[in-house]
N, C-alpha and C positions, 0 to 999 in steps of 0.2 A: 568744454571739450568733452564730448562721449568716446568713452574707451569700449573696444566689445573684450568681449570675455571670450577665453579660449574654453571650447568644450570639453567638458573631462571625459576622461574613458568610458562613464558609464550614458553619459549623454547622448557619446557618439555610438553605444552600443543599443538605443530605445531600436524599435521598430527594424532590427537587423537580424542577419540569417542566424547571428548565436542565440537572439529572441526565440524564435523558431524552430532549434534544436530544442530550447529548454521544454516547448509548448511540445514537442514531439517524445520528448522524455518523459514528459507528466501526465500524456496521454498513455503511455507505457505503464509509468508506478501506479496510476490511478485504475486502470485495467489491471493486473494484478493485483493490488489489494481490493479493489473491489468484489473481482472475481475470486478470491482468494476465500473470504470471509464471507460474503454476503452466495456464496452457492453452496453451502456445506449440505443440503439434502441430498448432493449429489454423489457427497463423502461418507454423509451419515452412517448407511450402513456398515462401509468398511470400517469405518473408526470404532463401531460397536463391535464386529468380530474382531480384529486386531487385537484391541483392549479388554476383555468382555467385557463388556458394561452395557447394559439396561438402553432401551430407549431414552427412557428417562433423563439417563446422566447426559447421555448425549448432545438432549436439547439442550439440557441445562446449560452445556457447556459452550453451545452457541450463542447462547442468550448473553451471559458470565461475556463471552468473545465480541458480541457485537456492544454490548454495555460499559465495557472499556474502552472499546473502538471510538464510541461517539462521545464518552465522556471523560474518562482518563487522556486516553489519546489527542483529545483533540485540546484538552487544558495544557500538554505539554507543547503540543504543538503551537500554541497561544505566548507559554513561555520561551519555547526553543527560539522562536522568531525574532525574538531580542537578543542573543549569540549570534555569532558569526558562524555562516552556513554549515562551511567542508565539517568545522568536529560536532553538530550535530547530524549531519549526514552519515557523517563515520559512523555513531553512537547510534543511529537509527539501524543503520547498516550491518552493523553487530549483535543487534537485539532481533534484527530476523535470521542472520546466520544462527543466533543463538536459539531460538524457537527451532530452527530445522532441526541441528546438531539434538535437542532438549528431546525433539518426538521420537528419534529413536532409540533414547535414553530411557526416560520413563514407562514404566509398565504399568500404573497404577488410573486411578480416576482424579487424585488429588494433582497428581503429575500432570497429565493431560490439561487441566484445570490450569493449573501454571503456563506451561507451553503457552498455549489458547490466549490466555491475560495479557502475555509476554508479546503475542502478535497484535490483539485489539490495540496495545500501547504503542507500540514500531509503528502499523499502519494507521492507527490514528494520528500519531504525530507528523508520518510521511506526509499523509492527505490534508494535515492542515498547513506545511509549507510546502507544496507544492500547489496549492488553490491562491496560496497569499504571494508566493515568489513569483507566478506567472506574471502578472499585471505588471509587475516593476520592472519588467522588460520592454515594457510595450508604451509608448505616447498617442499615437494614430490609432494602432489598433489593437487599444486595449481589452475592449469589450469581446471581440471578434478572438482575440490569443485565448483567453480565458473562458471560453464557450468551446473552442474547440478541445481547449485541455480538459473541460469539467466531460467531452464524451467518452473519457476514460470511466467514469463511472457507469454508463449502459453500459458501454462494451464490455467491459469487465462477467458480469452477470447474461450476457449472452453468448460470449466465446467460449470463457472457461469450463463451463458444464460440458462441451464438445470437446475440449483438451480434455479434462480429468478423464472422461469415459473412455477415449482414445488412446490414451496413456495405459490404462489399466487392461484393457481389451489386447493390445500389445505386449503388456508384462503378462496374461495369464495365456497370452500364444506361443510367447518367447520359455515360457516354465513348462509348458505343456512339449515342446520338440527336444 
């Protein structure tokens, strides 16, 4: 006698519209932290008047920001994946409130330096479950969910440079009236 099996919640959730929320979410985080991190020429200078600090450190600090990003970030996000989602999301979650909160704290170069680490690590860890949680949503169309979530990564580096400039060009309209 062959018995079926009833589908479990998550079986019955492959290939569905919360599938689809998720891919449209990580299209979002993935555009943000990519644009986040990966356009700082376009912050460079202000981060050097703000702070003084030298060309120099500035790179430096992008360098320090993307060198965490791909490899601090992405070893957590290798370990986070074996926890249960929500309180590494919280903890991601917190550690980029806590970079915002941190940059207008710090005045110094060592500070910024921290901030900066504190995001490579949040966004590298976001980026490496959200690349690895897309797929587990998807049966049919797995390949298809995951190609559209990874165009968070262009987009990110083609929009953001037109937000940051836009945003600034606004703030020094808004101080100027």
């Amino acid at each position: 006698m062959t018995g079926t099996k009833e589908p479990t919640a998550h079986q019955e959730a492959l290939d569905s519209t919360q599938g689809w929320l998720i891919v449209g979410l990580g299209i979002c985080v993935l555009t943000m932290i990519w644009g986040t991190i990966f356009t700082f020429t376009v912050y460079a200078d202000r981060l050097a008047t703000i702070f003084n600090l030298t060309q120099l450190q500035v790179s430096s600090i992008f360098s320090i920001t993307t060198a965490v990003f791909l490899m601090v970030g992405g070893l957590f996000g290798v370990f986070a994946a074996r926890f249960s989602l929500r309180p590494v999301l919280v903890i991601v979650g917190v550690g980029l409130i806590a970079a915002i909160v941190l940059l207008q704290i710090v005045n110094s170069y060592p500070g910024v330096v921290v901030v900066f680490s504190l995001l490579g690590i949040t966004g590298g860890t976001a980026f490496t479950i959200t690349v690895s949680l897309t797929p587990q949503w998807f049966d049919s169309y797995q390949g298809l969910a995951t190609s559209l979530t990874m165009t968070g990564i262009g987009l990110g580096p083609l929009v953001l440079p037109f937000v940051w400039i836009w945003h600034w060009c606004s703030v020094k309209h808004w101080i100027a009236s």
